[in-house]
mmJSON file of the N, C-alpha and C atoms, coordinates in Angstrom:
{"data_MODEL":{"atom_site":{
"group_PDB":["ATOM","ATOM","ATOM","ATOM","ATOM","ATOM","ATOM","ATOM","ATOM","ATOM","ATOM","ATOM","ATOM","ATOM","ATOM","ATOM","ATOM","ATOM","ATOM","ATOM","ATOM","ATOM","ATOM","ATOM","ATOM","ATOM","ATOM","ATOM","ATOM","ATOM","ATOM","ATOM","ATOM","ATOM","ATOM","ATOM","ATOM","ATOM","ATOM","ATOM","ATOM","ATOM","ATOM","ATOM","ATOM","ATOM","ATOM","ATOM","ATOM","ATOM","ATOM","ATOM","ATOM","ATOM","ATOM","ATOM","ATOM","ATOM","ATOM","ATOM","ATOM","ATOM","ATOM","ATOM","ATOM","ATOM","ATOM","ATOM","ATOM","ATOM","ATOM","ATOM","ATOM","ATOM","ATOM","ATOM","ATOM","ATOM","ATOM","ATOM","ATOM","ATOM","ATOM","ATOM","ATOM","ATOM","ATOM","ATOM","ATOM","ATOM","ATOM","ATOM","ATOM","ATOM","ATOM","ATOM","ATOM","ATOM","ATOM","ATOM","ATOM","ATOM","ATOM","ATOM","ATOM","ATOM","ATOM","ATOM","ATOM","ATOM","ATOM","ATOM","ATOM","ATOM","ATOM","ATOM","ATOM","ATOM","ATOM","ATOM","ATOM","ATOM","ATOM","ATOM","ATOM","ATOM","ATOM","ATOM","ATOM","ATOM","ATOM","ATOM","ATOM","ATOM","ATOM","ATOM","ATOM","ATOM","ATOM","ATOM","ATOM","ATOM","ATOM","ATOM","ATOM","ATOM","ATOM","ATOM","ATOM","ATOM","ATOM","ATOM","ATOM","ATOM","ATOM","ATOM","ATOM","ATOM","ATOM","ATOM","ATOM","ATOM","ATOM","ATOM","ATOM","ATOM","ATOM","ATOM","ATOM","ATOM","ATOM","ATOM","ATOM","ATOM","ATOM","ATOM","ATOM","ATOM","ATOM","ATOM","ATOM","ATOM","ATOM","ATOM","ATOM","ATOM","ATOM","ATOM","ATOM","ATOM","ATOM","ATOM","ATOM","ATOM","ATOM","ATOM","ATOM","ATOM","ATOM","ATOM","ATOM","ATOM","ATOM","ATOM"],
"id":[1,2,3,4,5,6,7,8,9,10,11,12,13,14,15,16,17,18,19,20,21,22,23,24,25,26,27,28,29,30,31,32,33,34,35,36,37,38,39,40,41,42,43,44,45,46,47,48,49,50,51,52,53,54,55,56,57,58,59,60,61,62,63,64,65,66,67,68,69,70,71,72,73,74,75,76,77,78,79,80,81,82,83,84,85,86,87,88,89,90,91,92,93,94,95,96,97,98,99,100,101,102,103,104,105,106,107,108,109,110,111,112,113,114,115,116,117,118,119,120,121,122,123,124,125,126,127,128,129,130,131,132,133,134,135,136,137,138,139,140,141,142,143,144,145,146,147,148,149,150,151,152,153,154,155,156,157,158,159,160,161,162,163,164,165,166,167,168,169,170,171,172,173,174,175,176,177,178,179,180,181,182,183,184,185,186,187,188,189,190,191,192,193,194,195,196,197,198,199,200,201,202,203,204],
"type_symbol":["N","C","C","N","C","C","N","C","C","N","C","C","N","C","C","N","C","C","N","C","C","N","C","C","N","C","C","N","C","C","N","C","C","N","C","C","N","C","C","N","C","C","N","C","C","N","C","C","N","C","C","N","C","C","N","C","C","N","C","C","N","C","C","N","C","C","N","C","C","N","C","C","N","C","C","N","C","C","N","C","C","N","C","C","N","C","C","N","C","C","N","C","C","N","C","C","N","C","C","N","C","C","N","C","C","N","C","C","N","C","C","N","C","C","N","C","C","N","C","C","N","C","C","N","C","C","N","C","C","N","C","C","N","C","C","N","C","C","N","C","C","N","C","C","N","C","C","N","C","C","N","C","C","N","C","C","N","C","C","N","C","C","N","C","C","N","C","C","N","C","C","N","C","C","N","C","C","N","C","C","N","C","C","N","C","C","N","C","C","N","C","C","N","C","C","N","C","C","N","C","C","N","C","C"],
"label_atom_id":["N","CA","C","N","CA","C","N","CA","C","N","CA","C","N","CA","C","N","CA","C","N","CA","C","N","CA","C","N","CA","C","N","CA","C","N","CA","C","N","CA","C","N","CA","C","N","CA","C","N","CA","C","N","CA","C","N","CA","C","N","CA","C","N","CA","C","N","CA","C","N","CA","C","N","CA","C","N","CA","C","N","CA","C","N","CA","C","N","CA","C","N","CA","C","N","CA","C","N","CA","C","N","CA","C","N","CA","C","N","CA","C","N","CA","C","N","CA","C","N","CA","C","N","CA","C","N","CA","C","N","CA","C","N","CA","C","N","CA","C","N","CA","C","N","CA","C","N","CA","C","N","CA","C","N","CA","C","N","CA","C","N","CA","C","N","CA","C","N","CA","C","N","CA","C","N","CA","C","N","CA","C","N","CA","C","N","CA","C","N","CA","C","N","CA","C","N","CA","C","N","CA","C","N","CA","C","N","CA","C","N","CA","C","N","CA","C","N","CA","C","N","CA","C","N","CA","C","N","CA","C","N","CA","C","N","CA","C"],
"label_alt_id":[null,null,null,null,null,null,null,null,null,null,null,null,null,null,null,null,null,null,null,null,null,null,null,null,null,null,null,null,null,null,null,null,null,null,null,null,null,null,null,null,null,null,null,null,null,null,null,null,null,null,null,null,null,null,null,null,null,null,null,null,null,null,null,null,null,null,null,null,null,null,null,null,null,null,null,null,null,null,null,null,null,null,null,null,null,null,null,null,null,null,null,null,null,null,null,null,null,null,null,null,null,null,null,null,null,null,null,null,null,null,null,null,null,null,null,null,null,null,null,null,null,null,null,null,null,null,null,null,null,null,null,null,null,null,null,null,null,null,null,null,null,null,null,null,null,null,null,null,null,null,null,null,null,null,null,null,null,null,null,null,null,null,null,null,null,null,null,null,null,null,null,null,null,null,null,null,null,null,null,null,null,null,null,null,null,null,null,null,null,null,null,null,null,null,null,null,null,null,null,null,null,null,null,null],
"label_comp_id":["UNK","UNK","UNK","UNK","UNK","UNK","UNK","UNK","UNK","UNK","UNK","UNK","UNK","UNK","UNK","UNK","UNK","UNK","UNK","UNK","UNK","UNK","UNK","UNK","UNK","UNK","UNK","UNK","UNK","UNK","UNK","UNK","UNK","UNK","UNK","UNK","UNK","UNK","UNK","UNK","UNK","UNK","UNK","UNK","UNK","UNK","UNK","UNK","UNK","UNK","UNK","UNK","UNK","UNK","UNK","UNK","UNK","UNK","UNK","UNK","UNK","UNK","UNK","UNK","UNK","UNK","UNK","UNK","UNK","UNK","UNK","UNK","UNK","UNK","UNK","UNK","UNK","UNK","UNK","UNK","UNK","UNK","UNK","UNK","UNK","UNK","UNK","UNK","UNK","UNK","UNK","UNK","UNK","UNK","UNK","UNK","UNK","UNK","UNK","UNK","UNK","UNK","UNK","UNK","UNK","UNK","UNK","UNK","UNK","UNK","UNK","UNK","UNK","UNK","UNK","UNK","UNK","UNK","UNK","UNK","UNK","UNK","UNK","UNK","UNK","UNK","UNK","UNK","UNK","UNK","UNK","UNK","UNK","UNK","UNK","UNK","UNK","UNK","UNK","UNK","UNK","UNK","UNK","UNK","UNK","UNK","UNK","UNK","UNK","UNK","UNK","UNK","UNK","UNK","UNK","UNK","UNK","UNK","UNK","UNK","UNK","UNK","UNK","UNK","UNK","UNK","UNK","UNK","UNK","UNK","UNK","UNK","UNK","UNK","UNK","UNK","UNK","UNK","UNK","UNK","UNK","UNK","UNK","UNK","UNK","UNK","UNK","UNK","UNK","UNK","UNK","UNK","UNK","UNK","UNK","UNK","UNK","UNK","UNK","UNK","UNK","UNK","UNK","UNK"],
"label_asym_id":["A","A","A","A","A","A","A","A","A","A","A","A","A","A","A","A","A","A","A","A","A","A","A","A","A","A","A","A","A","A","A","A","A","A","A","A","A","A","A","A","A","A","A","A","A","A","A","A","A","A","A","A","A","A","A","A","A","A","A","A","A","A","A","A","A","A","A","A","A","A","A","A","A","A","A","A","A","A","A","A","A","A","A","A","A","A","A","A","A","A","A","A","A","A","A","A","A","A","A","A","A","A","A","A","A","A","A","A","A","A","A","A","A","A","A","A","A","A","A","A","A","A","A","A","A","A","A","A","A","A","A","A","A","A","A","A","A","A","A","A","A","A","A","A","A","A","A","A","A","A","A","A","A","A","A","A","A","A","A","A","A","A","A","A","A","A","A","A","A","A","A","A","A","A","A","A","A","A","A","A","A","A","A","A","A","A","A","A","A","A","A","A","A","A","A","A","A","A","A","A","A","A","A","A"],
"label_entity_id":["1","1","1","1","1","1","1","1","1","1","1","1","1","1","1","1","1","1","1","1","1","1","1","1","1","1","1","1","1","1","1","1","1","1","1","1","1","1","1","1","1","1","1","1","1","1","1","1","1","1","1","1","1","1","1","1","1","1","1","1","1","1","1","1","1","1","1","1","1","1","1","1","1","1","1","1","1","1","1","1","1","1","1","1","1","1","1","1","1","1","1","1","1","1","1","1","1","1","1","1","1","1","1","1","1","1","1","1","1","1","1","1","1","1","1","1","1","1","1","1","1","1","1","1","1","1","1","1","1","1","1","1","1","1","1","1","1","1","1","1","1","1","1","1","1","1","1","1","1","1","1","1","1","1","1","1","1","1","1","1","1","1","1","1","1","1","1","1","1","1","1","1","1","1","1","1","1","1","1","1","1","1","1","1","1","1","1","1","1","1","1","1","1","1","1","1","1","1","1","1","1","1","1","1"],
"label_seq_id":[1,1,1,2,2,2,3,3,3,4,4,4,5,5,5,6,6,6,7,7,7,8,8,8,9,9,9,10,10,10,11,11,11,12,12,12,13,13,13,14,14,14,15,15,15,16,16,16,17,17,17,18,18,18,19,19,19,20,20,20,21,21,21,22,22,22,23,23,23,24,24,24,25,25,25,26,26,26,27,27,27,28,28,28,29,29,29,30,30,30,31,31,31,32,32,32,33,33,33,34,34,34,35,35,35,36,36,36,37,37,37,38,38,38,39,39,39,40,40,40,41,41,41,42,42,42,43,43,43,44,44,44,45,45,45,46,46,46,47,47,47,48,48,48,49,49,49,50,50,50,51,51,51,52,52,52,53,53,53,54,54,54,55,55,55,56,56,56,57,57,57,58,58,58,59,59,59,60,60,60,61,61,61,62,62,62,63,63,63,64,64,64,65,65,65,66,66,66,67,67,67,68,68,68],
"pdbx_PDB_ins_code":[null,null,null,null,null,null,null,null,null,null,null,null,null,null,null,null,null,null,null,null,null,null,null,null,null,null,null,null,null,null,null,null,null,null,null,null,null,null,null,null,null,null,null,null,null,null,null,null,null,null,null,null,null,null,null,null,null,null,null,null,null,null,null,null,null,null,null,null,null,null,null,null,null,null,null,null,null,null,null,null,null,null,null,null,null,null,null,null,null,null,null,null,null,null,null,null,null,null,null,null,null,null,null,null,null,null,null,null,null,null,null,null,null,null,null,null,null,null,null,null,null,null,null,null,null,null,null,null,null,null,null,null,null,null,null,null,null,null,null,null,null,null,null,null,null,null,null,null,null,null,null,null,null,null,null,null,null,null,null,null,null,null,null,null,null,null,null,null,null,null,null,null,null,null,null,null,null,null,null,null,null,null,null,null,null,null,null,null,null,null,null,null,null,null,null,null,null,null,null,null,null,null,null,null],
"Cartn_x":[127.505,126.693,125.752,126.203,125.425,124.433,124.515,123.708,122.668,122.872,122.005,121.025,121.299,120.247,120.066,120.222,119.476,118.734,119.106,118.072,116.579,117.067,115.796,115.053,115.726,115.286,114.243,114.188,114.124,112.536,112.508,111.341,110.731,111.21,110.432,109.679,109.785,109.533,108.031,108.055,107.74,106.355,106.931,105.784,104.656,105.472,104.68,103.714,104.437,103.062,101.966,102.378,101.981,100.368,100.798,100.177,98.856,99.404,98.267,97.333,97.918,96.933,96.242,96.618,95.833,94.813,95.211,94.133,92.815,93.185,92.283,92.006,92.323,91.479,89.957,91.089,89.772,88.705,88.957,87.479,87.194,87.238,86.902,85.991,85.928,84.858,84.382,84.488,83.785,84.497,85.609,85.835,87.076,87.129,88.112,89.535,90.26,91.982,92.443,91.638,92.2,92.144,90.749,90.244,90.725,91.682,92.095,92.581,93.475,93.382,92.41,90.987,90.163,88.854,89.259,87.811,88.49,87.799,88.362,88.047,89.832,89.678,89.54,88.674,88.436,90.085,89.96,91.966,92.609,92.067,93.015,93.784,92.68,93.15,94.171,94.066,94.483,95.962,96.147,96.925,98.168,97.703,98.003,98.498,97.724,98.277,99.472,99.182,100.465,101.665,101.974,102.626,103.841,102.19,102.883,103.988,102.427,103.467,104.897,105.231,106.619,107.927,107.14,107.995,107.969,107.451,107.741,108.8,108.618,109.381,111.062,111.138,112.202,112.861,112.062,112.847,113.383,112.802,113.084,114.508,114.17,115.835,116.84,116.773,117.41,118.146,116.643,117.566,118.252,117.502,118.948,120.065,120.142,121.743,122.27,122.103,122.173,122.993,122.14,122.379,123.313,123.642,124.613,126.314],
"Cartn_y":[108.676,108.582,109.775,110.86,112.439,112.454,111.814,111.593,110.723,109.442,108.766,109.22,110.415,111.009,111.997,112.538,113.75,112.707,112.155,110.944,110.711,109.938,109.403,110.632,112.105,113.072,113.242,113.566,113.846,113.363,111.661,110.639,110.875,111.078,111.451,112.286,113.845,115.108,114.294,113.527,113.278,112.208,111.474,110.583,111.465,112.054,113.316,114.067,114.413,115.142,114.066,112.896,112.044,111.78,111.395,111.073,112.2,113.056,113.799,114.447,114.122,114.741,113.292,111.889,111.213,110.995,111.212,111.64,112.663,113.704,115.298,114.438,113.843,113.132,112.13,111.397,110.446,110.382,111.797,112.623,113.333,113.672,114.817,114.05,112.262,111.733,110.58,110.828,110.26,109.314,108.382,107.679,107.471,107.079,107.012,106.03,107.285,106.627,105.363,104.762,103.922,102.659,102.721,101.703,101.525,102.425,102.066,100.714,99.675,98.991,97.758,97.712,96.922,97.742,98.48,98.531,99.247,99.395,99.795,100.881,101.579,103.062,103.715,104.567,105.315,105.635,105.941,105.678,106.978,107.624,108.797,108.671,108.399,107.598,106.772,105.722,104.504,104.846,105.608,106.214,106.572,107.836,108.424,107.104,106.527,104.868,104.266,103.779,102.949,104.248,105.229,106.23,106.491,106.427,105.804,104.88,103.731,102.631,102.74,103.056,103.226,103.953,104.899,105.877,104.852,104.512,103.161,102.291,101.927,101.043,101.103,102.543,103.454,103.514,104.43,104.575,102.966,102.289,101.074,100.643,100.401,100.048,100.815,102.016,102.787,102.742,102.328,102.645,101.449,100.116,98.816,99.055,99.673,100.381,101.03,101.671,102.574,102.255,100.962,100.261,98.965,98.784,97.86,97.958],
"Cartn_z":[100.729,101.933,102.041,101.827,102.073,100.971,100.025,98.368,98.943,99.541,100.373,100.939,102.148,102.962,102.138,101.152,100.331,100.126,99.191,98.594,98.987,100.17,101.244,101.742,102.288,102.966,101.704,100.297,99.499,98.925,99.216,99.429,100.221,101.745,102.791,102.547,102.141,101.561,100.594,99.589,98.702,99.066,99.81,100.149,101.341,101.661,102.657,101.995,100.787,99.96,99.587,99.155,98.369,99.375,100.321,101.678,102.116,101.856,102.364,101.09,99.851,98.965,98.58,98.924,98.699,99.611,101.09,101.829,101.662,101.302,101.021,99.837,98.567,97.861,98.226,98.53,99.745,99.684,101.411,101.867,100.903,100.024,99.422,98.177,98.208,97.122,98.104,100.016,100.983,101.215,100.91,101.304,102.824,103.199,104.439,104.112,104.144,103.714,104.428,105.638,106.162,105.603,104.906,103.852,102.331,102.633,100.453,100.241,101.139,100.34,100.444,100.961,100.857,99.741,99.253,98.086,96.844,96.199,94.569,94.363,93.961,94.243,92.173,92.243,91.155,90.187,89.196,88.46,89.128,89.819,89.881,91.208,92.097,93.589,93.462,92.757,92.532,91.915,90.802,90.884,91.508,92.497,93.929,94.609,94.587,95.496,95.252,93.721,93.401,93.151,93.452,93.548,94.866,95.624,97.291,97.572,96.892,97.417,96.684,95.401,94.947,95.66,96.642,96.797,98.295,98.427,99.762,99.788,98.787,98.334,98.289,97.264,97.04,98.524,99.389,100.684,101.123,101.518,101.609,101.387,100.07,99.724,99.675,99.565,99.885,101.739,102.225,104.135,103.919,103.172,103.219,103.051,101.755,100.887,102.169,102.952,103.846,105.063,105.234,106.583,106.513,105.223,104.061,104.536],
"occupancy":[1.0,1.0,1.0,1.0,1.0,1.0,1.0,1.0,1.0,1.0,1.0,1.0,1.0,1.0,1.0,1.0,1.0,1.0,1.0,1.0,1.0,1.0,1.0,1.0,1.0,1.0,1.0,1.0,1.0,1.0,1.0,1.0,1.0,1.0,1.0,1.0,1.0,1.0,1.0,1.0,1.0,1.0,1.0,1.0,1.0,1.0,1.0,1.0,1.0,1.0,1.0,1.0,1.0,1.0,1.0,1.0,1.0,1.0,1.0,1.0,1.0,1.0,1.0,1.0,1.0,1.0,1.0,1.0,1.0,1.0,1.0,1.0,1.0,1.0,1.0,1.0,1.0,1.0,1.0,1.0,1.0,1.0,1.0,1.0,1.0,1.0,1.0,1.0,1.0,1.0,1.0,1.0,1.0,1.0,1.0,1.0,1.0,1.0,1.0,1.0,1.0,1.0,1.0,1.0,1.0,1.0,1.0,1.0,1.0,1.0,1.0,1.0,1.0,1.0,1.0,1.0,1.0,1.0,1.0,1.0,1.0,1.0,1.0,1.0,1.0,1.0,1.0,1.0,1.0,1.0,1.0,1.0,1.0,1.0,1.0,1.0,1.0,1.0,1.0,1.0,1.0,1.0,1.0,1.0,1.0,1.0,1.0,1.0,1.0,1.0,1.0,1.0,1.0,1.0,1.0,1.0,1.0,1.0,1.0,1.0,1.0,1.0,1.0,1.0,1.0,1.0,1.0,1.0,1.0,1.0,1.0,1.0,1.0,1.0,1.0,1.0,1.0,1.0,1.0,1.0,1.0,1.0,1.0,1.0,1.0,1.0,1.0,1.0,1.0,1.0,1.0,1.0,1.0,1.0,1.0,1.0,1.0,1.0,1.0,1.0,1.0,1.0,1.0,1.0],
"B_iso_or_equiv":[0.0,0.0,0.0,0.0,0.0,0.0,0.0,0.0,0.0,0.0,0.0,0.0,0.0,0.0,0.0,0.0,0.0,0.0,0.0,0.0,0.0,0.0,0.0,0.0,0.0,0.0,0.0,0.0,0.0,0.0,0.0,0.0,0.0,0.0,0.0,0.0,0.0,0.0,0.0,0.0,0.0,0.0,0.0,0.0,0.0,0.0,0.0,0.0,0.0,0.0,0.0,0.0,0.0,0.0,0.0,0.0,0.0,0.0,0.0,0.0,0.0,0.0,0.0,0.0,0.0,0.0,0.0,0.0,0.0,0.0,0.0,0.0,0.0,0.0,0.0,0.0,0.0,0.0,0.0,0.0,0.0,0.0,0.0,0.0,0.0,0.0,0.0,0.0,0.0,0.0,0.0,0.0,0.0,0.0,0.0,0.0,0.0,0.0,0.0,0.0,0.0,0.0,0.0,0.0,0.0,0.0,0.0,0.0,0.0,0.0,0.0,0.0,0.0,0.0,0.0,0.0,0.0,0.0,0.0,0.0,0.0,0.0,0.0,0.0,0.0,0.0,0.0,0.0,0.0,0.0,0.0,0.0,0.0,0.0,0.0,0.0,0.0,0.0,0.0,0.0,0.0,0.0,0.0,0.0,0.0,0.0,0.0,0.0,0.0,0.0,0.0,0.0,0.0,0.0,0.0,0.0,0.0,0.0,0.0,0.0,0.0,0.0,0.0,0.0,0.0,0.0,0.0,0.0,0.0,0.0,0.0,0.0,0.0,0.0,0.0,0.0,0.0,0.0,0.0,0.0,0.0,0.0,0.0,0.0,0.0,0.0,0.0,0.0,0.0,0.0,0.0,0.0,0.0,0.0,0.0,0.0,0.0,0.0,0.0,0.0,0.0,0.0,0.0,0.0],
"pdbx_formal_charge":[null,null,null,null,null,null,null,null,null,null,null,null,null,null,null,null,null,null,null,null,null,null,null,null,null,null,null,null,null,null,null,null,null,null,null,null,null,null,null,null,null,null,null,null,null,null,null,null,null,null,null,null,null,null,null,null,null,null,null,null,null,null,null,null,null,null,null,null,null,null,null,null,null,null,null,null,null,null,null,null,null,null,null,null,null,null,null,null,null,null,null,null,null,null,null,null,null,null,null,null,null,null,null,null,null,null,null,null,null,null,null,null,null,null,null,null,null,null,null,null,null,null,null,null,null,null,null,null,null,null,null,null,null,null,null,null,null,null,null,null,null,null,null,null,null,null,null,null,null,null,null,null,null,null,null,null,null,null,null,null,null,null,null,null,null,null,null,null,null,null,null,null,null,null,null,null,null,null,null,null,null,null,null,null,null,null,null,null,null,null,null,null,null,null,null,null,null,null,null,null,null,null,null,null],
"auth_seq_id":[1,1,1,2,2,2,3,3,3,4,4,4,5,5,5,6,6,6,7,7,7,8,8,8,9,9,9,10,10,10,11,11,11,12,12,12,13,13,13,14,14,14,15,15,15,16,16,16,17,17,17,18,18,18,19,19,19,20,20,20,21,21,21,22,22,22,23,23,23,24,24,24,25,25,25,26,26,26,27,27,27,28,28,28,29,29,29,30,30,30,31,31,31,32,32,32,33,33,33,34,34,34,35,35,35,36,36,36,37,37,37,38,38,38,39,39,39,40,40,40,41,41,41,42,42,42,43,43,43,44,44,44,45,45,45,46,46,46,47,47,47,48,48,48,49,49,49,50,50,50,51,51,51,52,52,52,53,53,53,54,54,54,55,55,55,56,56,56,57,57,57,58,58,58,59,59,59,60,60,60,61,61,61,62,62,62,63,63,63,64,64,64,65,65,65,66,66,66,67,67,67,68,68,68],
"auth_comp_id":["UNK","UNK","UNK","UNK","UNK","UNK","UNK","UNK","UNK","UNK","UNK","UNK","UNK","UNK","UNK","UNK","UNK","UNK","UNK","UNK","UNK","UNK","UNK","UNK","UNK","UNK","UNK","UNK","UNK","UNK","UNK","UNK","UNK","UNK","UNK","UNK","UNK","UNK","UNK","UNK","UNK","UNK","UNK","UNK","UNK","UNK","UNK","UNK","UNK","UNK","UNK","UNK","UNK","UNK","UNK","UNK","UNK","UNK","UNK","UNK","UNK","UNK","UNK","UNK","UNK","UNK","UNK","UNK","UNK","UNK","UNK","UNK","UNK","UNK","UNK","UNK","UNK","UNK","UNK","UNK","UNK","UNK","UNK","UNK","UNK","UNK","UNK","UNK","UNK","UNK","UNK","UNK","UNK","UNK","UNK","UNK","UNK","UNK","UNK","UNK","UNK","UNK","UNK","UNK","UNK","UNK","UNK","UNK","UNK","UNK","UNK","UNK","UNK","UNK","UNK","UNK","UNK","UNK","UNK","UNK","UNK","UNK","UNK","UNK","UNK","UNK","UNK","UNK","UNK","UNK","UNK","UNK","UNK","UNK","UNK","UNK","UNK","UNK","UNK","UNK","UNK","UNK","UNK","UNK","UNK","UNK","UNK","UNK","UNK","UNK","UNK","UNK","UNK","UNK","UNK","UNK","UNK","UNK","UNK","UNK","UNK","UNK","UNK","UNK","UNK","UNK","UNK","UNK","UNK","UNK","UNK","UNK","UNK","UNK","UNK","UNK","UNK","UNK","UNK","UNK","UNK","UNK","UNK","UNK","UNK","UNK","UNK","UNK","UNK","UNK","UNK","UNK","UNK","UNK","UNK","UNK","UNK","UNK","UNK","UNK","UNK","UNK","UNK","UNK"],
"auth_asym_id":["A","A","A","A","A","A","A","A","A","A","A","A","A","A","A","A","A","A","A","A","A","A","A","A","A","A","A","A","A","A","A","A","A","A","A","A","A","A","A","A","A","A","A","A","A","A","A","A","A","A","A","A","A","A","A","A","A","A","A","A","A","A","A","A","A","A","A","A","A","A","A","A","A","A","A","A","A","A","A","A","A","A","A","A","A","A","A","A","A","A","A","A","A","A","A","A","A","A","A","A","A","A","A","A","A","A","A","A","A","A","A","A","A","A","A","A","A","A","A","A","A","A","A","A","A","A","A","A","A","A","A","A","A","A","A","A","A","A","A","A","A","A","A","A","A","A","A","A","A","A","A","A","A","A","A","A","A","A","A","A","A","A","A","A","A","A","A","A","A","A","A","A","A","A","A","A","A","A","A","A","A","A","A","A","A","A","A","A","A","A","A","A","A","A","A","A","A","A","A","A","A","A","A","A"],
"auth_atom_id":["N","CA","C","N","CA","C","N","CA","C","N","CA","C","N","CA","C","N","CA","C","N","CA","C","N","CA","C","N","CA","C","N","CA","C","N","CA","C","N","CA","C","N","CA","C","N","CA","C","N","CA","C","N","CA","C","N","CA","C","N","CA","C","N","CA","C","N","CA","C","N","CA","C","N","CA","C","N","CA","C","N","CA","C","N","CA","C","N","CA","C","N","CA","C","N","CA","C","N","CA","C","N","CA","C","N","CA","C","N","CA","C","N","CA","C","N","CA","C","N","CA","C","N","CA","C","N","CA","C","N","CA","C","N","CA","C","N","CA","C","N","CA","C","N","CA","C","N","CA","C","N","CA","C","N","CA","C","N","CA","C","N","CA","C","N","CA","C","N","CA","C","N","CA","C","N","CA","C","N","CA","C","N","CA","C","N","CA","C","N","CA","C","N","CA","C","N","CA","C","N","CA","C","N","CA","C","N","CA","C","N","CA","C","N","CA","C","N","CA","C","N","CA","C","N","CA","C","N","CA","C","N","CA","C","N","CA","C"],
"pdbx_PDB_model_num":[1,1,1,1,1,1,1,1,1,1,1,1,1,1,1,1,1,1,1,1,1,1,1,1,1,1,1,1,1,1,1,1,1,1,1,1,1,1,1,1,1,1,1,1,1,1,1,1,1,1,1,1,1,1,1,1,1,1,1,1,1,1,1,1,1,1,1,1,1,1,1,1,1,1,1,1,1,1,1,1,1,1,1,1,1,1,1,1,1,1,1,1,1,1,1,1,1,1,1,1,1,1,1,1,1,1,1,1,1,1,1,1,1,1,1,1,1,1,1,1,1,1,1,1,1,1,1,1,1,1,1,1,1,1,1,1,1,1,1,1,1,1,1,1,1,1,1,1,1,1,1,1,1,1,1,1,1,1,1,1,1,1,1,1,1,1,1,1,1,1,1,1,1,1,1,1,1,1,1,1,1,1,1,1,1,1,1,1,1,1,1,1,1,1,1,1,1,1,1,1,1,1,1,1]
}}}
């Protein structure tokens, strides 16, 4: 159970970074983070993205296992 919330605490931590350096990416080649997934992001963004979404994902099943 305590391996669990390291776990997730761990993702949280992670998608937190993830989140804001794909943001400061973003703006930083003009585009607005609210819009990533309606236009086509350059490979490095895109990247950063499908990164996210993994670590989304991860928490995810993880809070199921959790709440199991």
């Amino acid at each position: 159970m305590d391996d669990c919330k390291n776990d997730i605490s761990e993702l949280l931590q992670k998608l937190s970074s993830l989140d804001a350096e794909f943001e400061r990416q973003m703006r930083a080649r003009g585009f607005d983070p609210e819009q990533a997934e309606n236009i086509a992001l350059p490979s490095t963004l895109a990247k950063l993205y499908a990164e996210r979404e993994r670590t989304k994902a991860q928490l995810e099943e993880l809070a199921g296992e959790n709440n199991d």
